[in-house]
N, C-alpha and C positions, 0 to 999 in steps of 0.2 A: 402636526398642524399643516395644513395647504395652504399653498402660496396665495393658492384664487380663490375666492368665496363667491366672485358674481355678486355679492351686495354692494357695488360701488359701481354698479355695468348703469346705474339710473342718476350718476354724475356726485354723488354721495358719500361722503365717508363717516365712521362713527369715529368721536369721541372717545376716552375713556369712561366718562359714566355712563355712555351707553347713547348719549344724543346723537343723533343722527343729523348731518349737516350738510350743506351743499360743498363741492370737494372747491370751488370756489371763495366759501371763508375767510374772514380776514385771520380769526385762528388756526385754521389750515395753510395756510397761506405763511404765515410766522413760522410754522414748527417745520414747514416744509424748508424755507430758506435756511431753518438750523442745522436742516437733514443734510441740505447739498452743500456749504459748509464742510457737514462731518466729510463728507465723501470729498473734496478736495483737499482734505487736512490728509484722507489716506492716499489719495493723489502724491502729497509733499509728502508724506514717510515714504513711498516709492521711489524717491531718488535722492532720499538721504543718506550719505554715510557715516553721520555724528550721531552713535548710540543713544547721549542727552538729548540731542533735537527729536528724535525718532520718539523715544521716551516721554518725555515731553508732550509732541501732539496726538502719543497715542491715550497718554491721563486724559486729555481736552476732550479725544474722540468721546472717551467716557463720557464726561462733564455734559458733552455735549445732547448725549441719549437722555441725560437728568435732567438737562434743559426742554428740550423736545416733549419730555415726560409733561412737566411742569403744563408746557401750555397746549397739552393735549387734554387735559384734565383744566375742565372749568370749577374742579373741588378741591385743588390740590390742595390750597394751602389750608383749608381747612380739614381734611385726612391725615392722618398717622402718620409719619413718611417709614418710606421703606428704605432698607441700607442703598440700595444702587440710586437712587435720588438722591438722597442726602448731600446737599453741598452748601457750603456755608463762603461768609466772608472770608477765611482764611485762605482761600483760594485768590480770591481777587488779592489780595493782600502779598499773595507769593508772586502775584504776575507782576506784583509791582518791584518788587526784590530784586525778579528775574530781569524786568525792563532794566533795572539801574546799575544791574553786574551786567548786561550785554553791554549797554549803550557805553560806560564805563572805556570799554575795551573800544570804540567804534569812537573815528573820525567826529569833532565837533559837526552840527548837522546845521548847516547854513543857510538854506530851503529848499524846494521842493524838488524831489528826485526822479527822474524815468522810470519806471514799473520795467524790472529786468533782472537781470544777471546771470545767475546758473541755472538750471533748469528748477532744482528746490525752489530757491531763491527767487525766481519770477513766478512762479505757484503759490509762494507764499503771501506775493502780492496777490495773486488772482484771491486766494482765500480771505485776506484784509478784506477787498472790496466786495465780497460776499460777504462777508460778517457785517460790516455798515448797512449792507441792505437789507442783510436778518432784521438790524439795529433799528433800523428805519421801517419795518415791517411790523416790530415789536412795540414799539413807540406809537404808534399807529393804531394799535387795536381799539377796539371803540371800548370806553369806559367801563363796559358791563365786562368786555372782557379782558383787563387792563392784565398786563403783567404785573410781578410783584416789581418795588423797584430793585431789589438783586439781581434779577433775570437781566434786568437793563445795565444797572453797572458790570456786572459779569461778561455780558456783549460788546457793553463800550472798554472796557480794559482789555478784553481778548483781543477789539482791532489793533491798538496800539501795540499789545507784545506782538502781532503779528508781524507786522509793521518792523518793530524794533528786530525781532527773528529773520526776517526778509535781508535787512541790514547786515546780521552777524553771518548769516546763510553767504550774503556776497562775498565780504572780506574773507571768508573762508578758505573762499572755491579763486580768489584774487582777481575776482571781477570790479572795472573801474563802478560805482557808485554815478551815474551821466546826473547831474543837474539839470533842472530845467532853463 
């Protein structure tokens, strides 16, 4: 496969079933914020040294191509699914697990904190606040091409363990937590 096809050189990209769209799309546009997401999740395993954390956002990295899948494909949910899409509530259901064994371990959280810490750790923030705008891109799409509502809880819980993960990432590395 080549990397270049020149079919996007007239501002264009296709779809999975094949429609061809301006690369402007608000569905281009959605799956692209989940892209650059994915690529700052591998940003944060670059300066990880917690096997679990590392492990962790590289499932997500996964998760995250079956998300992408999802709203590249205006048939998905109506197609077969295939094993590398296939993700279900029990994911969101583990982030939620995972939120309550960090936070558990982590400082009562008394409000709002400065975007910082160790190098993971303030990437982690960068990654939250791109995942909200994935979230907010996602939410957004016009009705014909709405996400399913999983797509959106699976975004809106991924901020949050981000978030909570930012947190364990600092105490880790014994960076002070700055309050606003």
């Amino acid at each position: 496969m080549k990397i270049y096809t020149k079919t996007g050189d007239d501002g264009s990209t296709g779809l999975f079933d094949g429609t061809r769209v301006p690369k402007s799309n608000a569905r281009v546009d959605a799956y692209g914020e989940v892209d650059e997401l994915n690529s700052c999740l591998g940003a944060v395993r670059a300066f990880l040294e917690d096997t679990e954390l590392r492990d962790l956002l590289l499932g997500i990295q996964r998760d995250l191509f079956a998300l992408g899948a999802r709203l590249a494909d205006p048939a998905f949910e109506k197609r077969p699914k295939k094993g590398k899409t296939e993700l279900g509530e029990e994911r969101i259901v583990e982030f939620e697990r995972l939120m309550d064994r960090f936070d558990a371990q982590l400082p009562p959280l008394r409000g709002f904190l400065l975007p910082g810490g160790t190098k993971a750790g303030a990437l982690l923030h960068v990654a939250r606040t791109v995942c909200r705008r994935a979230e907010r891109k996602i939410v957004g799409l016009p009705a014909a091409d709405a996400a399913s509502p999983f797509v959106v809880r699976y975004v809106n819980r991924l901020s949050d363990l981000l978030f909570v993960l930012a947190r364990a990432e600092n105490q880790r590395g014994h960076e002070e937590q700055l309050p606003w």
